[in-house]
C-alpha positions as CSV (number, residue, x, y, z in Angstrom):
1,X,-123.5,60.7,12.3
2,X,-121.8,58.7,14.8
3,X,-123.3,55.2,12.8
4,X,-122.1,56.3,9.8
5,X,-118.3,56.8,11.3
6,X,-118.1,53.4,12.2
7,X,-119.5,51.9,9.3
8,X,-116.7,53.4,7.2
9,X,-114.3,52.4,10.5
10,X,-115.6,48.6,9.6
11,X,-115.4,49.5,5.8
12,X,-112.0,50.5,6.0
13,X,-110.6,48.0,8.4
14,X,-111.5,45.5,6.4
15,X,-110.1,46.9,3.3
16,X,-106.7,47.3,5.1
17,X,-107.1,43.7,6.2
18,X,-108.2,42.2,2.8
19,X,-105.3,44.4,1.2
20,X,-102.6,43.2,3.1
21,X,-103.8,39.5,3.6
22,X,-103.2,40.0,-0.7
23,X,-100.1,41.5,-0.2
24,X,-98.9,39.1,2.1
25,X,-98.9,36.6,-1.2
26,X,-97.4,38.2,-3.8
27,X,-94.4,37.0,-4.0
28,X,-95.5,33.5,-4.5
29,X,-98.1,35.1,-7.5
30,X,-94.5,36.5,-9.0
31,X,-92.8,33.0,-8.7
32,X,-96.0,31.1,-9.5
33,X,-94.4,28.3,-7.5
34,X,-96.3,26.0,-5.2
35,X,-94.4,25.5,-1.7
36,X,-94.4,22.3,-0.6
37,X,-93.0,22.3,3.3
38,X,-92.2,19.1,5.5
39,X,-96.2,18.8,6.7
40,X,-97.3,19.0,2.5
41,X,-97.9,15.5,2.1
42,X,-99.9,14.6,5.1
43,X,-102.4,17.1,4.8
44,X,-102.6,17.9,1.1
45,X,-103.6,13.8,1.2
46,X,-106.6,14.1,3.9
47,X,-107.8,17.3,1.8
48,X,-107.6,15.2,-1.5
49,X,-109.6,12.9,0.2
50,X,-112.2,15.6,1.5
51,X,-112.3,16.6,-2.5
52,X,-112.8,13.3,-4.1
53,X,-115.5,12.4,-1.5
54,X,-116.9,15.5,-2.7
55,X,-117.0,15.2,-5.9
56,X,-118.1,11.8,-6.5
57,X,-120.9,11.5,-3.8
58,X,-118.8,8.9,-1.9
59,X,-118.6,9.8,1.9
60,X,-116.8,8.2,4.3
61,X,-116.2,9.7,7.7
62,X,-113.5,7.4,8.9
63,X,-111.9,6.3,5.4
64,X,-109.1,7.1,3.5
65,X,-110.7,6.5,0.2
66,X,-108.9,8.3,-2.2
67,X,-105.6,9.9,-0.8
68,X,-102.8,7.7,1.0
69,X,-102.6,5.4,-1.8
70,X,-106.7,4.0,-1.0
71,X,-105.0,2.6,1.6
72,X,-108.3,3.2,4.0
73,X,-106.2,5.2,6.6
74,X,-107.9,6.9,9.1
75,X,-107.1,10.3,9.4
76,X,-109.8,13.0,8.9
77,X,-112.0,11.7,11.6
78,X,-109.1,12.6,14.3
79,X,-107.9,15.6,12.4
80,X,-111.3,18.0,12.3
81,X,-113.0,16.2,9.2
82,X,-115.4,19.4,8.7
83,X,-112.7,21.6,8.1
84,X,-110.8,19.0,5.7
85,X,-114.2,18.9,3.9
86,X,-114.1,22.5,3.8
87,X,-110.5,22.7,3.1
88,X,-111.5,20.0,0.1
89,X,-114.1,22.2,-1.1
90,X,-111.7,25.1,-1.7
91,X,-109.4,22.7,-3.6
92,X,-112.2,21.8,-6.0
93,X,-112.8,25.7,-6.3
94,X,-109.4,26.6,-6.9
95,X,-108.6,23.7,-9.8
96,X,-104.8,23.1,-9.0
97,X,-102.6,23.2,-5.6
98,X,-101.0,26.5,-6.7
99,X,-104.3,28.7,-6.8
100,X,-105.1,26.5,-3.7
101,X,-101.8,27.7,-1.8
102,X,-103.0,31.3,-2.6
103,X,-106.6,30.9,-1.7
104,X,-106.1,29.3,1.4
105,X,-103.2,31.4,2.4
106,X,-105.4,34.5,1.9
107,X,-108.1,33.3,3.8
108,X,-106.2,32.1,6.5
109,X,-104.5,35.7,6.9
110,X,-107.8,37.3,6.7
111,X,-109.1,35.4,9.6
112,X,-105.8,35.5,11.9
113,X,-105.9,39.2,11.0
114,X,-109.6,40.1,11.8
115,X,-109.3,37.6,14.6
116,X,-106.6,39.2,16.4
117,X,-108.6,42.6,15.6
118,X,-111.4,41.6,16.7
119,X,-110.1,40.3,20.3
120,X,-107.8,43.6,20.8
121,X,-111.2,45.7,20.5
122,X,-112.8,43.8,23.0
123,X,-109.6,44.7,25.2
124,X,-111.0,48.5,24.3
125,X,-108.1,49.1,22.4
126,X,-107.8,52.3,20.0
127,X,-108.6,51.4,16.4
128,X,-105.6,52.1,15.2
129,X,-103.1,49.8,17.2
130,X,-106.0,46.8,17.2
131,X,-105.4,46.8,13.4
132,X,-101.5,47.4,13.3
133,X,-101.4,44.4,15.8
134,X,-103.8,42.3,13.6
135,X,-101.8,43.3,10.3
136,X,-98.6,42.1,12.3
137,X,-99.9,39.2,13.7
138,X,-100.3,37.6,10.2
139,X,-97.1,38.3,9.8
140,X,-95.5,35.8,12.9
141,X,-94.3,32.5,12.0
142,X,-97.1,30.5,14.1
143,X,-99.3,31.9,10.7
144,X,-96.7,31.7,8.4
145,X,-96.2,28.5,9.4
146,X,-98.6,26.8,6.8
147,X,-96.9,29.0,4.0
148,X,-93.4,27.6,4.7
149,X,-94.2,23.7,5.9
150,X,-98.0,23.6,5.4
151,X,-98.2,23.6,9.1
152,X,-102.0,23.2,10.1
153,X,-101.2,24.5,13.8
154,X,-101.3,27.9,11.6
155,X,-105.1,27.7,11.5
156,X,-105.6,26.9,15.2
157,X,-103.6,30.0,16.1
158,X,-105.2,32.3,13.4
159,X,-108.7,31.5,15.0
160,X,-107.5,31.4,18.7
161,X,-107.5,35.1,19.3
162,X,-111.2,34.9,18.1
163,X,-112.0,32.2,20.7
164,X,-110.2,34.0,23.7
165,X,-112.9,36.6,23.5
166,X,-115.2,34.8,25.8
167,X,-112.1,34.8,28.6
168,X,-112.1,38.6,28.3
169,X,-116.0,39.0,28.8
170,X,-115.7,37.0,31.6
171,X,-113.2,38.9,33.5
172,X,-114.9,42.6,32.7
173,X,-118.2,41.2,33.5
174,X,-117.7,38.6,35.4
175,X,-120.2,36.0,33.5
176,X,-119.5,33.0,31.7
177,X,-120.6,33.9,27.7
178,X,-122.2,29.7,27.2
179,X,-122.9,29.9,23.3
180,X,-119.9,31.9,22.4
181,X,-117.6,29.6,24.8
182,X,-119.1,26.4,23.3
183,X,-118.9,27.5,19.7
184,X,-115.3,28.7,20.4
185,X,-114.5,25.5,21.7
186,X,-116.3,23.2,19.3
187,X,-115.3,25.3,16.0
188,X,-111.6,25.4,17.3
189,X,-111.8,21.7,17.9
190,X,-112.5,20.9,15.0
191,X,-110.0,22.4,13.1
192,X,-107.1,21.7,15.4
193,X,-107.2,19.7,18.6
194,X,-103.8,20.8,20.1
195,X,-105.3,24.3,19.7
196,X,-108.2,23.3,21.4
197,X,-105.8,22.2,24.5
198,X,-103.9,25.3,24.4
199,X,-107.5,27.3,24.5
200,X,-108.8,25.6,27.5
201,X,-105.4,25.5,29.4
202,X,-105.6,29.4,28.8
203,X,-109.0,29.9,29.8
204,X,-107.9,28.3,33.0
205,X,-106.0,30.9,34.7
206,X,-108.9,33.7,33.9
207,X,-111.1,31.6,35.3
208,X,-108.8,31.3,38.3
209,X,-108.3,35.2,38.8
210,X,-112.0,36.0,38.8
211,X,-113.0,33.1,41.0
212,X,-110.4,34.5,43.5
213,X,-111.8,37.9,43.3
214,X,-115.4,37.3,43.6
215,X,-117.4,37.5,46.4
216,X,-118.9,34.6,48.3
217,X,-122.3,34.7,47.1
218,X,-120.5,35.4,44.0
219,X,-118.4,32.3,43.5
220,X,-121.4,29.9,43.4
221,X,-122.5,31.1,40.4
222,X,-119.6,31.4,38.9
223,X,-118.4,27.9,39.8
């Protein structure tokens, strides 16, 4: 009885969070408008690139050769290149930059909201608020940020509550979670480095606060 509650718990959390990561777009569905903000250009160039290398066959890590005028620029390489492949992938999908702007908008409110769910649960937080917190969360400008300017710090923090999950575990338990830390890092890394920054910086202080409150034998481990 008690599995089958929390399967429709997970059922209906994610409907709530697939609903409003929906509803969050509609007004651009009524306007059928793309939004092109002040960061548009620079990014919606390295994704062009990720897409033509795509779809002709032609990879180039380093190389601009497609978007910035073939001017060989590199960019990708120092701005996550899996995720601008993956970003170019979605743009082949899509068809046009307006089905892309709702695509990608959806998606990146469905991860900033089960993100931020998923690391107030860990805090042993009551259903309820986790969610109302996650719904709201997708609301903030640090995610609405790549709906108004095309910001990509947007995707960095819709991912970070995810990747603060392994500080949590290690204050309740006092043990350092390797594979989820390093995937954290790595997968935030490569979609935004500042992010990345942030992350560690933030993991600092936890780190800090339980090395402080261990015991001797303790603290060798730990460090």
């Amino acid at each position: 009885m008690k599995q089958i509650f929390k399967s429709r718990e997970r059922l209906w959390v994610s409907l709530f969070i697939i609903g409003f990561a929906i509803l969050l777009v509609t007004p651009q569905l009524f306007t059928r408008k793309v939004i092109l903000g002040s960061d548009s250009i620079f990014h919606y160039n390295r994704f062009y690139e990720a897409a033509m290398q795509l779809k002709n066959g032609n990879f180039s890590y380093f190389l601009s050769l497609y978007g910035f005028q073939q001017s060989g620029r590199i960019v990708n390489a120092l701005y996550g290149p899996f995720f601008a492949y993956l970003q170019g992938g979605l743009i082949l999908i899509s068809g046009t930059w307006f089905r892309y702007q709702i695509v990608s908008r959806v998606l990146l409110h469905i991860l900033a909201e089960s993100s931020m769910y998923a690391l107030l649960k860990q805090c042993k937080v009551k259903t309820s608020i986790a969610l109302s917190l996650g719904l709201l969360y997708a609301t903030t400008f640090s995610i609405q940020y790549w709906t108004m300017r095309q910001g990509f710090s947007s995707w960095g923090a819709a991912l970070l509550p995810y990747c603060f999950i392994p500080a949590i575990h290690y204050v309740f338990y006092q043990r350092v979670d390797q594979v989820r830390l390093a995937l954290s890092m790595a997968l935030i890394f490569q979609i935004h480095v500042l992010s990345a920054l942030m992350l560690a910086m933030m993991y600092l202080p936890f780190y800090l606060y339980t090395f402080v409150k261990a015991t001797t034998s303790k603290k060798r481990k730990l460090f």
